[in-house]
Backbone bond lengths (Angstrom), bond angles and torsions (degrees), N, CA, C in turn:
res aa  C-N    CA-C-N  psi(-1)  N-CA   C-N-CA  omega(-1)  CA-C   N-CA-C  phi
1 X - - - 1.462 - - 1.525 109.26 -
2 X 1.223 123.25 125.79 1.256 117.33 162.04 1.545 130.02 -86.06
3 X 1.270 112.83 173.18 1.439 87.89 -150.36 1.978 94.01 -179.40
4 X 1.256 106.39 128.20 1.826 131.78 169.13 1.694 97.68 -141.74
5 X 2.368 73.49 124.60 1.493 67.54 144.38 1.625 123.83 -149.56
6 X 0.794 129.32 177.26 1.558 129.25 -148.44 1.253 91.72 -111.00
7 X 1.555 129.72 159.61 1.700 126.23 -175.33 1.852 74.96 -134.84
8 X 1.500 115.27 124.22 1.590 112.03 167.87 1.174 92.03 -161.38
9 X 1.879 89.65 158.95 1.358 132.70 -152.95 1.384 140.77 36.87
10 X 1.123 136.55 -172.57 1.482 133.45 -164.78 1.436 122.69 -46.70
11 X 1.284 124.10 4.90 1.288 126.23 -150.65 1.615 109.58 -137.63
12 X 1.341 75.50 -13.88 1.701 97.74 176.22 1.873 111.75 60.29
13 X 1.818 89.98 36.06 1.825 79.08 -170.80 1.729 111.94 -93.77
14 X 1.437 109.86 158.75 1.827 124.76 -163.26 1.697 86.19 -97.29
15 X 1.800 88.33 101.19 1.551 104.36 144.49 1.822 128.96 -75.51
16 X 0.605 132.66 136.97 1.537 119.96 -167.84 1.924 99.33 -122.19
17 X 1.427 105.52 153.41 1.383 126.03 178.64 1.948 99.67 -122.27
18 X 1.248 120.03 100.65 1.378 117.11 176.59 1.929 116.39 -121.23
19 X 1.000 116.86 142.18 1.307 116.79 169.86 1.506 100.12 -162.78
20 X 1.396 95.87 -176.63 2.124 120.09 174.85 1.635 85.68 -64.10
21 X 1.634 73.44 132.54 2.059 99.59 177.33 1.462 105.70 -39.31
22 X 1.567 109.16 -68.20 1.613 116.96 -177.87 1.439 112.57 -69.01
23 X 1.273 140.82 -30.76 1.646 143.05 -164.04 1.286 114.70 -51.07
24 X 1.217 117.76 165.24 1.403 143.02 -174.64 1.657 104.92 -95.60
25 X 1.404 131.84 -21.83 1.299 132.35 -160.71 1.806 106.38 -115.18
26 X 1.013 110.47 170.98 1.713 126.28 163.60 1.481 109.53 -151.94
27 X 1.411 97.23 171.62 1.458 137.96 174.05 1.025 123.92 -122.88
28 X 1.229 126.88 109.97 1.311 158.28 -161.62 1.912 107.75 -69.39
29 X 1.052 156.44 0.37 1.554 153.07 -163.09 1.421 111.41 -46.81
30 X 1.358 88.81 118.78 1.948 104.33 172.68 1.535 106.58 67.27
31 X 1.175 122.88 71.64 1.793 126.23 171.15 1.965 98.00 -78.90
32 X 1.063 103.54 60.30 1.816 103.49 -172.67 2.086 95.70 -64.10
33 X 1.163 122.46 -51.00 1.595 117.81 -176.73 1.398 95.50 -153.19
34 X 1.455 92.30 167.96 1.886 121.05 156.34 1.542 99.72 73.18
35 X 1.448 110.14 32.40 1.780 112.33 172.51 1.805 112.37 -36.74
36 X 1.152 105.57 -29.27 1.909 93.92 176.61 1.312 96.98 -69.39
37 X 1.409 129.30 -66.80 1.423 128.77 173.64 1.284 120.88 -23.57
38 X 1.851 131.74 -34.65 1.014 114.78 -169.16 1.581 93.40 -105.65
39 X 1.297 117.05 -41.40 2.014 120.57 161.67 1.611 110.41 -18.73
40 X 1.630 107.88 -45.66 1.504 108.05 -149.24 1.887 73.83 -94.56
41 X 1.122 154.09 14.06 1.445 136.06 170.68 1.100 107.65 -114.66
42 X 1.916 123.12 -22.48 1.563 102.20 173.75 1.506 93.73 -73.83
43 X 1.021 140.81 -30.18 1.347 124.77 -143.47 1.262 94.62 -69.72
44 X 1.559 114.88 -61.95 1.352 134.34 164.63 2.264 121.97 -17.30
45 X 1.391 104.62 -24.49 1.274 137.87 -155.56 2.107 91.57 -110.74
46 X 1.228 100.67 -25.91 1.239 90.27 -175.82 1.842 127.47 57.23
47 X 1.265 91.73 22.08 1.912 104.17 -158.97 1.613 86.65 -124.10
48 X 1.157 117.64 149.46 1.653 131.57 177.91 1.547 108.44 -103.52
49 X 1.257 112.79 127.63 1.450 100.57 171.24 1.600 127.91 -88.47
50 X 1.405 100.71 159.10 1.647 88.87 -172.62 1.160 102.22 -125.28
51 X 1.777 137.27 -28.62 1.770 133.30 169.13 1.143 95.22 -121.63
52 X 1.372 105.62 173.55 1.519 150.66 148.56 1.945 98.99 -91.93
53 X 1.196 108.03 121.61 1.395 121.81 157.86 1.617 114.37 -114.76
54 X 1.348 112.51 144.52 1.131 124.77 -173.73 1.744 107.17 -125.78
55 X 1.147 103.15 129.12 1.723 104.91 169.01 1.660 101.91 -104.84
56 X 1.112 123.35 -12.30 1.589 119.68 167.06 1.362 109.71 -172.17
57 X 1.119 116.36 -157.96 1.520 119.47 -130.50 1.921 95.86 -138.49
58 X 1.468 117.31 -20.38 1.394 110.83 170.74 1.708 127.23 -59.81
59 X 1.267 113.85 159.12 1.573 118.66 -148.08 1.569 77.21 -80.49
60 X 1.083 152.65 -32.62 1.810 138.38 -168.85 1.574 105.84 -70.75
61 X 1.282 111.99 -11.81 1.183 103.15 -171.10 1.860 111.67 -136.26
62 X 1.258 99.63 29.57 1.430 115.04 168.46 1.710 119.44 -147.65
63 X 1.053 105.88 -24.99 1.323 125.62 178.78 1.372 101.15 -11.68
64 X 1.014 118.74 -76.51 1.909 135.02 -172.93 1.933 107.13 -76.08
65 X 0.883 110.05 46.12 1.344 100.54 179.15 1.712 112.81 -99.01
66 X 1.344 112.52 -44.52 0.921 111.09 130.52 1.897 143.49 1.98
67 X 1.463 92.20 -91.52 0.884 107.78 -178.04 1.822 95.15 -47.49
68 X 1.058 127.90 -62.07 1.495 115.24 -123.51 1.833 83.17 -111.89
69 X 1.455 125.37 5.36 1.061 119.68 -172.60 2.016 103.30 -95.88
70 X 1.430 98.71 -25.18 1.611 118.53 -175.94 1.520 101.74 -78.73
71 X 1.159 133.01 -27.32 1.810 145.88 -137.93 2.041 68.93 -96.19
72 X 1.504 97.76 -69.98 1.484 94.89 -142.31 1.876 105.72 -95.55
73 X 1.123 106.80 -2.33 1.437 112.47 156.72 2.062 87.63 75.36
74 X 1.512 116.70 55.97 1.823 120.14 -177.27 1.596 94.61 -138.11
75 X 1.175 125.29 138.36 1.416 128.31 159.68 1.296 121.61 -72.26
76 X 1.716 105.16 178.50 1.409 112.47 -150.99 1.279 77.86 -113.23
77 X 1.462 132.12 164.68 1.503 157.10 145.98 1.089 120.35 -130.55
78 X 2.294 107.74 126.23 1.468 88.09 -173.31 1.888 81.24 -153.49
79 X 1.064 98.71 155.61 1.948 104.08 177.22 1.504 100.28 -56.10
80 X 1.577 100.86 132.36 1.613 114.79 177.10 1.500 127.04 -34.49
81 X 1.417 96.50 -47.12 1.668 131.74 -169.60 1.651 92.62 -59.68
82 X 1.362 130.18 -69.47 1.717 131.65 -173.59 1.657 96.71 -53.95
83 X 1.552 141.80 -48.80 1.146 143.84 155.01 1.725 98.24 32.78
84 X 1.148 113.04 -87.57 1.754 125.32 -171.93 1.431 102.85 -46.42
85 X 1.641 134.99 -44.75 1.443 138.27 173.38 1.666 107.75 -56.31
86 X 0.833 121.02 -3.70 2.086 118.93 -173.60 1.894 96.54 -108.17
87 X 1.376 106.65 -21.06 1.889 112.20 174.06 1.525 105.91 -50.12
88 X 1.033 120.92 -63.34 1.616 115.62 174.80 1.654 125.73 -171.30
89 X 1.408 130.51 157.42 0.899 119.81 162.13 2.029 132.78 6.51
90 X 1.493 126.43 93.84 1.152 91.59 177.41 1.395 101.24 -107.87
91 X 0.953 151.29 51.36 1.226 173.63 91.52 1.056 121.79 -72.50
92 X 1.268 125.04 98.44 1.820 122.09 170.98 1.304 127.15 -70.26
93 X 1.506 109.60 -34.36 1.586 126.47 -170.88 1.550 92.35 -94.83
94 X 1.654 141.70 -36.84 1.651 118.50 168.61 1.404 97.37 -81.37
95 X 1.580 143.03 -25.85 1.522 118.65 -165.32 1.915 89.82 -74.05
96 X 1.007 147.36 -33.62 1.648 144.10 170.39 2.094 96.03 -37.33
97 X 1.307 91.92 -68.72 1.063 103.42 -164.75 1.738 121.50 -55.77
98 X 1.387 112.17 -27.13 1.603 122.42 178.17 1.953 109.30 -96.49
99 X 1.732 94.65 -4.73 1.487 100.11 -176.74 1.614 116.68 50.68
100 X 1.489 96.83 45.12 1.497 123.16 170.02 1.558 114.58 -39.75
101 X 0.999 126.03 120.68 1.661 123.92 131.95 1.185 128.66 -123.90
102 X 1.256 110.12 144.67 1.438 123.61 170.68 1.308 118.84 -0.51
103 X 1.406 129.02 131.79 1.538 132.16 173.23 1.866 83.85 -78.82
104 X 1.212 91.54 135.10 1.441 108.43 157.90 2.363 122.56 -64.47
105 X 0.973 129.91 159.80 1.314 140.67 -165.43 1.840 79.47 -56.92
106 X 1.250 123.34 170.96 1.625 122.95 178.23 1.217 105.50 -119.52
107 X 1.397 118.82 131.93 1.674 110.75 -163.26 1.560 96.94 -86.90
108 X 1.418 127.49 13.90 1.633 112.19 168.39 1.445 94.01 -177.69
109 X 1.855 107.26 172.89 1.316 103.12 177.48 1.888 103.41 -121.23
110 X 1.655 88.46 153.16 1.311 76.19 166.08 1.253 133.62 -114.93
111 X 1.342 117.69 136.29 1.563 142.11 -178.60 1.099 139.50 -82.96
112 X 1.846 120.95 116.75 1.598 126.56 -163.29 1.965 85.50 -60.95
113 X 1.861 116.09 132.89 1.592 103.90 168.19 1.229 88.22 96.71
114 X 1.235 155.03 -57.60 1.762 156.30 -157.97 1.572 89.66 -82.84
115 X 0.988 122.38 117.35 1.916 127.18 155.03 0.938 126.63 -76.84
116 X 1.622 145.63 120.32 0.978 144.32 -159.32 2.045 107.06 -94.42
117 X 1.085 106.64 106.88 1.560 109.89 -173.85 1.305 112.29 -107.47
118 X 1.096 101.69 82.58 2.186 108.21 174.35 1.598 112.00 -129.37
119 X 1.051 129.44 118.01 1.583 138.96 132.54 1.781 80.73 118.10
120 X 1.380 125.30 53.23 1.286 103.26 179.52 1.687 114.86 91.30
121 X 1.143 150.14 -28.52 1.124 162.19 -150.49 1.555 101.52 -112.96
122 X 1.903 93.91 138.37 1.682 90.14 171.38 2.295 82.67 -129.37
123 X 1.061 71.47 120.71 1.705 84.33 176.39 1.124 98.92 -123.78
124 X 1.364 112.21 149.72 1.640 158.38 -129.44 2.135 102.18 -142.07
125 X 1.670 98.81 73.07 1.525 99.04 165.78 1.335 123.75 -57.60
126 X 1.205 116.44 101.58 1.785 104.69 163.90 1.888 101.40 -116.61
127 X 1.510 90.79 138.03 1.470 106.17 -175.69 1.825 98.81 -95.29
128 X 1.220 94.94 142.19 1.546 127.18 -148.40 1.872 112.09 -132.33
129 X 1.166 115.02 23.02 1.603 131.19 -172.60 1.407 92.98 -42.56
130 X 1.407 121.45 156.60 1.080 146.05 171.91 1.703 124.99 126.97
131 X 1.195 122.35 -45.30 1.417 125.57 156.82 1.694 110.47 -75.28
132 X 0.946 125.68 -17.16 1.318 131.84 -176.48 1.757 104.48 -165.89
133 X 1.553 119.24 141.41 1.304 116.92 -175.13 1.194 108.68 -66.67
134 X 1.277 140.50 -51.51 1.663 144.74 161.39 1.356 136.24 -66.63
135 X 1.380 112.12 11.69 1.707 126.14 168.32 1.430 121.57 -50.17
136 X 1.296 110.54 114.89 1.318 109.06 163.61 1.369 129.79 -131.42
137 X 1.543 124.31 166.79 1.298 129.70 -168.20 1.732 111.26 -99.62
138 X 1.050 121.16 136.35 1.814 105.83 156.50 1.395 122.57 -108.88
139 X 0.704 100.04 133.41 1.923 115.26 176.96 1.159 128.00 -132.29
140 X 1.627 99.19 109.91 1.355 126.23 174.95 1.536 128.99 -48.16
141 X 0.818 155.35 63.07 1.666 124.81 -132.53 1.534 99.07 -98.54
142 X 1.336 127.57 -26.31 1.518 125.11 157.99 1.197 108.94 -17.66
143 X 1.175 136.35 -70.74 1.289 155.28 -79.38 1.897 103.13 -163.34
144 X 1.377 94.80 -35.57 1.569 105.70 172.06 1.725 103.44 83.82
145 X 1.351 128.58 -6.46 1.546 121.13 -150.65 2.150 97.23 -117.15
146 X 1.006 118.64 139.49 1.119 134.15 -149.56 2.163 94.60 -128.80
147 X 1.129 103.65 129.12 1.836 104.19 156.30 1.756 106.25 -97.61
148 X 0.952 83.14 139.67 1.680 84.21 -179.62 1.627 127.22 -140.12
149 X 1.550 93.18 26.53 1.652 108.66 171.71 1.282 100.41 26.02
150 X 1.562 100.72 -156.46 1.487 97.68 -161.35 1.573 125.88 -102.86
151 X 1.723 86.86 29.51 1.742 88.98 155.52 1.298 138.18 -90.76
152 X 1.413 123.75 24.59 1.497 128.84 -157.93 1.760 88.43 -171.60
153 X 1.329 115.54 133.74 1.790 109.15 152.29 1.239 92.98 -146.42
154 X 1.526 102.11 -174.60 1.869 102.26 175.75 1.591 105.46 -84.19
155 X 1.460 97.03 116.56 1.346 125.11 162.32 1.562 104.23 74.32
156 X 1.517 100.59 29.22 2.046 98.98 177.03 1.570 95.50 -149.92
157 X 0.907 109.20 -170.99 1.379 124.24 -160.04 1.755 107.54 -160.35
158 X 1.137 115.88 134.79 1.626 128.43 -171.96 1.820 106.19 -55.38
159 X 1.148 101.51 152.06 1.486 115.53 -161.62 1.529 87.11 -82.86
160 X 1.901 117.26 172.88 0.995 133.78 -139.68 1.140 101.56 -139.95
161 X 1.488 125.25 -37.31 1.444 116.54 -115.78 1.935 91.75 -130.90
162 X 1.498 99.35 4.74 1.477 117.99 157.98 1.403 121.36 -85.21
163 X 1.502 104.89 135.42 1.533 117.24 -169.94 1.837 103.83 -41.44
164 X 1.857 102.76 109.34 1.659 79.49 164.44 1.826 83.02 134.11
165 X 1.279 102.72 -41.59 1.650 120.52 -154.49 2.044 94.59 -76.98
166 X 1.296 91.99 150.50 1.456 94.73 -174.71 1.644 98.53 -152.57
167 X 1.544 119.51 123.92 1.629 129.85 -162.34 1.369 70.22 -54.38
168 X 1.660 99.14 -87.12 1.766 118.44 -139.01 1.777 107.28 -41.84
169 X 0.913 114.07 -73.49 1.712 120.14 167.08 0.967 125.66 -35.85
170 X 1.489 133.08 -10.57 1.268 136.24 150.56 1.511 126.69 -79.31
171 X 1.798 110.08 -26.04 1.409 104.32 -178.32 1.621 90.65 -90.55
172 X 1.198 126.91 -25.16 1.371 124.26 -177.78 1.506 103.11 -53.56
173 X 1.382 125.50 -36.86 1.046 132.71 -166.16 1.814 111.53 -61.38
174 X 1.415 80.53 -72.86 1.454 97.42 178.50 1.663 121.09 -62.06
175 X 1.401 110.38 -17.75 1.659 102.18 175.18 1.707 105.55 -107.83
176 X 1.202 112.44 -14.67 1.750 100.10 172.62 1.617 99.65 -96.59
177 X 1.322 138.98 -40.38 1.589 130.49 178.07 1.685 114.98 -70.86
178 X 1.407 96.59 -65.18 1.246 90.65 -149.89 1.824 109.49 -95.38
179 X 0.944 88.50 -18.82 1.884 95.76 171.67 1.600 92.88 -82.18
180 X 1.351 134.15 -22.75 1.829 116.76 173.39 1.046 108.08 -83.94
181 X 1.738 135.32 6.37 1.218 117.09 166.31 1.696 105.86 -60.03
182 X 1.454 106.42 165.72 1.253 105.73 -167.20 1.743 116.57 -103.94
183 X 1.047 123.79 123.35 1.551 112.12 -170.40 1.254 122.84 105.70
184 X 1.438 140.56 -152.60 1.203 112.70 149.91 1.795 110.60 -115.48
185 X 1.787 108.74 -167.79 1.150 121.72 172.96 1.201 132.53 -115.21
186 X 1.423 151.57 -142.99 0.911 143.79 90.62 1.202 114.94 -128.18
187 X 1.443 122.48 127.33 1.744 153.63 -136.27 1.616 86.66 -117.21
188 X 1.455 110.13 123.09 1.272 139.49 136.59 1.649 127.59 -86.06
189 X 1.574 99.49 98.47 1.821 95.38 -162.87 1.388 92.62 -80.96
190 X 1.477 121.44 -171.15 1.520 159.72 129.40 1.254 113.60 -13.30
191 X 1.302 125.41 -35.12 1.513 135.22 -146.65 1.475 115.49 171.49
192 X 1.329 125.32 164.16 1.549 134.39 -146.03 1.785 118.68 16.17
193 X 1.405 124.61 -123.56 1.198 127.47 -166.04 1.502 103.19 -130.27
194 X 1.683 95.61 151.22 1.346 112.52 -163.37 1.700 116.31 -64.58
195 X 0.964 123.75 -171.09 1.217 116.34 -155.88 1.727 116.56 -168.88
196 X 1.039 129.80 131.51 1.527 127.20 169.23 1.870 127.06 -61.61
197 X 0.859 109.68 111.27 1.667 109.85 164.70 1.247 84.62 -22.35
198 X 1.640 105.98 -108.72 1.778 118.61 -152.08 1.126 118.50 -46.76
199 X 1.541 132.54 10.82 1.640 118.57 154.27 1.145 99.96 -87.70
200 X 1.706 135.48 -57.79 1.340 129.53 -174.41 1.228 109.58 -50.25
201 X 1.072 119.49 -17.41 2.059 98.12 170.53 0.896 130.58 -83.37
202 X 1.532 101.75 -22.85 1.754 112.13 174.98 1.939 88.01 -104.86
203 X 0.770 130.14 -120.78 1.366 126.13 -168.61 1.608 141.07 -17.48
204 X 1.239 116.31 -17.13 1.590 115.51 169.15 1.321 128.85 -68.98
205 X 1.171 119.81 114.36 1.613 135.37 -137.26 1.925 80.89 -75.30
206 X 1.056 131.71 -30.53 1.461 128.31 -170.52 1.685 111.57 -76.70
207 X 1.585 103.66 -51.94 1.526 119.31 -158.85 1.098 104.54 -128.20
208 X 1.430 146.71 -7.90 1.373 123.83 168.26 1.250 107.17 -121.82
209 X 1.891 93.16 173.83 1.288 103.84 -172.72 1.485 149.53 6.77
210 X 1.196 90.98 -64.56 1.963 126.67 -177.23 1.766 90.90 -101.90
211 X 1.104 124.73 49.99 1.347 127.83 170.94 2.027 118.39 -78.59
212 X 1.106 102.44 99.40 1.538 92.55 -161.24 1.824 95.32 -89.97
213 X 1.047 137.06 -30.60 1.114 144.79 177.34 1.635 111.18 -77.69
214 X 1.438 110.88 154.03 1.351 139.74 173.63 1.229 115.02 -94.02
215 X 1.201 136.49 76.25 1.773 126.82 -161.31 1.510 110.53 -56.41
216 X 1.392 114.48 -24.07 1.448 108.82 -175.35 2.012 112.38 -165.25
């Protein structure tokens, strides 16, 4: 899978640009801010986009959907369940600040079992509830490499304590889904730097193995 990704605005959240290694097209995941910034890299990419993918429904990581869904005339896709998070701003004072607009209506939903097939890519939805009720992961398995928004980072695990967020159902998440993938990965989170499956199972002070912490 090929694959950029952009770290923008205040929040420092990882928009990603993914498609088929050789293809002409991309996929757009998490336009959270700075849509010229990410405009001026497909172009740069020489690849056309064709969706907006969503792994959840928070304003850092939709903010610009909008923006970049009107530019190139491609819909948004996002799990049914986050649905209520695309209603409006839940932050008024960061949606000012990310120069928020409105997620546009979502031209489909996405489905745990439903594969998401755009720009070359056959990705693998698994829904991932717990930081958000409609969170989900994609996984490449060609390719071995997984996005994993902000239910998984290196050596952390997605916050809780946001409307929607649930401790237990989140580690459930991450140790019956995405730690049973088989083999390893490499995980593109939400935020900071990417990271291996098979260390987080043995090493994540929250959820794996050698877990020295109580997440909740």
């Amino acid at each position: 899978m090929w694959l950029e990704r952009l770290t923008v605005g205040p929040l420092a959240e990882n928009c990603y640009l993914v498609g088929a290694p050789a293809g002409d097209e991309l996929v757009i995941v998490d336009p959270g801010a700075e849509s010229d910034r990410i405009a001026a890299a497909i172009a740069a990419s020489g690849r056309r986009p064709v969706a907006i993918l969503l792994t959840h429904g928070h304003i850092d990581h939709i903010a610009h959907c909008a923006h970049l869904a009107e530019q190139y005339g491609i819909g948004v896709w996002v799990h049914r369940e986050d649905q209520p998070l695309l209603a409006g701003p839940q932050w008024p004072e960061l949606a000012e600040a990310l120069a928020y607009r409105p997620c546009p209506e979502p031209a489909g939903w996405l489905e745990e079992g439903s594969p998401v097939r755009f720009a070359g890519l056959d990705l693998e939805v698994v829904h991932t509830p717990g930081h958000t009720p409609g969170g989900v992961c994609f996984v490449e398995r060609a390719s071995r490499q997984a996005l994993v928004g902000d239910t998984l980072f290196h050596r952390g695990v997605g916050r809780t304590d946001l409307p929607g967020g649930d401790g237990p159902t989140l580690v459930r998440s991450i140790r019956d889904r995405l730690f049973a993938l088989e083999g390893d990965y490499l995980c593109w989170p939400g935020h900071g730097p990417e990271t291996r499956l098979a260390e987080e199972r043995l090493e994540n002070p929250f959820v794996g193995a050698r877990a020295r912490y109580a997440p909740w």
